[in-house]
N, C-alpha and C positions, 0 to 999 in steps of 0.2 A: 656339516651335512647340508646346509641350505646353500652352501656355496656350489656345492658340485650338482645341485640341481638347480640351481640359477645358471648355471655355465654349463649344461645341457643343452640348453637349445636358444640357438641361438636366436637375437632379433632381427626379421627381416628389412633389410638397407632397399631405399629407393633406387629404380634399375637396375637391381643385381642378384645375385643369384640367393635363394633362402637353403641352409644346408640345416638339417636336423641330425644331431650328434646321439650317439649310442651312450649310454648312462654308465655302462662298464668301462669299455677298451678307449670312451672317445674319442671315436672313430667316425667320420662320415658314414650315414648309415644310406642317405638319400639323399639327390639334390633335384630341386625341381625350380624349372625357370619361368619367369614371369614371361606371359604372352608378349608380344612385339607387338605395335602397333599397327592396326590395318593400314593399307593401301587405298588411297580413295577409289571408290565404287568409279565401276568401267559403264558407260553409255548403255553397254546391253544390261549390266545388273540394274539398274536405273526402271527397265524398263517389266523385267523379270519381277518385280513389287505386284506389278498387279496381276501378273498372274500368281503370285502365293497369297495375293486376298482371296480370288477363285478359289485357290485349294483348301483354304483354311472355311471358306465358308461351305465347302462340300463336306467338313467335318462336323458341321453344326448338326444336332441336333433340333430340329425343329417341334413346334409343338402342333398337334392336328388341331382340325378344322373345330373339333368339338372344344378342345382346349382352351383354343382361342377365344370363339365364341362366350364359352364360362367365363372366363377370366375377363373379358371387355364386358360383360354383360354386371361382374359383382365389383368392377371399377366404375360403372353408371353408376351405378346404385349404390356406394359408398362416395361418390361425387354430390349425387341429390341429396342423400342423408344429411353429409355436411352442409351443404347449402339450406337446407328447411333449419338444421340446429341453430348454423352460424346469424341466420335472418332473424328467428325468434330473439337469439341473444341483443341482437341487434336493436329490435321492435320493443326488446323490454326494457334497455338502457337510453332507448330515447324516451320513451315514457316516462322513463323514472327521470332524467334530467328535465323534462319541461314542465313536470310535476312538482320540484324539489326545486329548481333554479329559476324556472322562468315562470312558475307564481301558476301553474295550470293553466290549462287552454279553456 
């Protein structure tokens, strides 16, 4: 029984066609070919790029005026956050090494 569903379908071979067999009759049921290789882009497609940047950024969703504002306004302000935390950690580790290493100031 494993044989005939191991011999069911076949493996697909480099460059060549992949057929998928019918588990009954064993029969080609479909065959579907592997795409061909493009043709190097022509001077006009070349240039056709940036207008499909254009079009693709006329599908952007953008976000309003308020949005932005929010969001650059709680990126401040998780910016200074870390900076007061990351200073203290700082101010307290040099303390403790001139404290502990280099005999107090």
């Amino acid at each position: 029984m494993a044989n005939k569903e191991q011999a069911s379908v076949l493996p697909p071979k480099k460059n060549e066609e992949k057929a998928v067999l019918d588990k009954k009759s064993q029969t080609v049921a479909a065959k579907v070919k592997k795409p061909q290789a493009s043709v190097a882009p022509s001077k006009k497609r070349r240039f056709t790029f940036f207008a499909d940047i254009v079009g693709e950024l006329k599908k952007v969703v953008w976000p309003t005026r308020q949005e932005t504002t929010r969001l650059t306004l709680i990126v401040i302000g998780l910016c200074l956050l870390m900076g007061v935390i990351l200073g203290a950690v700082d101010y307290g580790f040099s303390e403790l090494v001139a404290k502990v290493f280099l005999g107090g100031k």
